[in-house]
C-alpha positions in Angstrom: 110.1 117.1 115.3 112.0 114.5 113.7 111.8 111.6 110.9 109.0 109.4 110.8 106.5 111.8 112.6 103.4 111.8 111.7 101.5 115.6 111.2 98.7 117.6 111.0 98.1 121.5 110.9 98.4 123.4 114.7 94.5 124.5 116.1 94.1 127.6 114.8 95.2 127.0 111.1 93.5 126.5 108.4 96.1 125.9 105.3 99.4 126.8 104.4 101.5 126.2 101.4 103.9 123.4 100.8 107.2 124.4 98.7 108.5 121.6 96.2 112.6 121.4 96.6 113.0 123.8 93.0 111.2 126.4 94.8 112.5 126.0 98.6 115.7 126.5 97.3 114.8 129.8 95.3 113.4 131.0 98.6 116.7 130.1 100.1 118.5 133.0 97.8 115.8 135.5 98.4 114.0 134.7 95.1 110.1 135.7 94.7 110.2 134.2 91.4 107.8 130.8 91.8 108.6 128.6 88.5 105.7 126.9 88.3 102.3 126.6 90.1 102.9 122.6 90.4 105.8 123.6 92.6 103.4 124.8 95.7 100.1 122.5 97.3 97.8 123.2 99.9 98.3 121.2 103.4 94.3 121.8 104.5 93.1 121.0 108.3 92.4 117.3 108.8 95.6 116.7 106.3 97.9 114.3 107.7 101.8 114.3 106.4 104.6 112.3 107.2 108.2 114.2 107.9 111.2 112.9 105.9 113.5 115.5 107.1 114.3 118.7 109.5 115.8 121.1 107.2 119.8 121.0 109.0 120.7 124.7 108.3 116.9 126.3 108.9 115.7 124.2 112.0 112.0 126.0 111.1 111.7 123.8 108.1 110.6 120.6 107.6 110.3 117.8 104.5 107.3 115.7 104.6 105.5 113.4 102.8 102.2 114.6 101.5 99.8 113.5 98.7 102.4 110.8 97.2 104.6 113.9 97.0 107.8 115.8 99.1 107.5 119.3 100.3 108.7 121.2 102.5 106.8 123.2 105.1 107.1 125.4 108.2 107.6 123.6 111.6 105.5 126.4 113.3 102.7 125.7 111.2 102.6 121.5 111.7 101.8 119.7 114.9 103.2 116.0 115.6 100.3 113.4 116.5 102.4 110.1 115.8 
C-alpha cells in the first residue's frame, strides 16, 4: 500500500473506525481517552478512500482521504483496487 492508492474495505468487513490525527496520536501513548466524537468516522463497505500516507514507524497504519477529510485507518482492514 502506498500513496495515491485507491481503497475499499477487505470482503468480510463491514465498518471500521477511522482515527482523526488528535486521536491517533493519543492511541500512540496508550491513551483510551477519545476527545471528541468528531475525531472518529465510519469507513462502511462500498466506501472508497484515497491513501495519503503509510504511517513510517507503525507499517499497519495508513492516512487516507475519506469524506473531504484525513484519517487514519488500519492496513489489515483496507484493500487497494486503484
Amino acid at each position: 500500500m502506498k500513496s495515491g492508492d485507491i481503497v475499499t474495505l477487505k470482503s468480510g468487513r463491514v465498518v471500521v473506525q477511522l482515527l482523526s490525527d488528535s486521536t491517533e496520536n493519543l492511541t500512540e501513548v496508550k491513551s483510551t481517552f477519545i476527545s471528541d466524537v468528531n475525531d472518529i468516522t465510519s469507513f462502511r463497505r462500498g466506501d472508497v478512500a484515497t491513501v495519503v500516507e503509510v504511517n513510517p514507524r507503525n507499517m499497519a497504519r495508513v492516512k487516507v482521504i475519506y469524506r473531504s477529510g484525513m484519517w487514519w485507518g488500519n492496513v489489515s482492514d483496507l484493500l487497494v483496487i486503484d
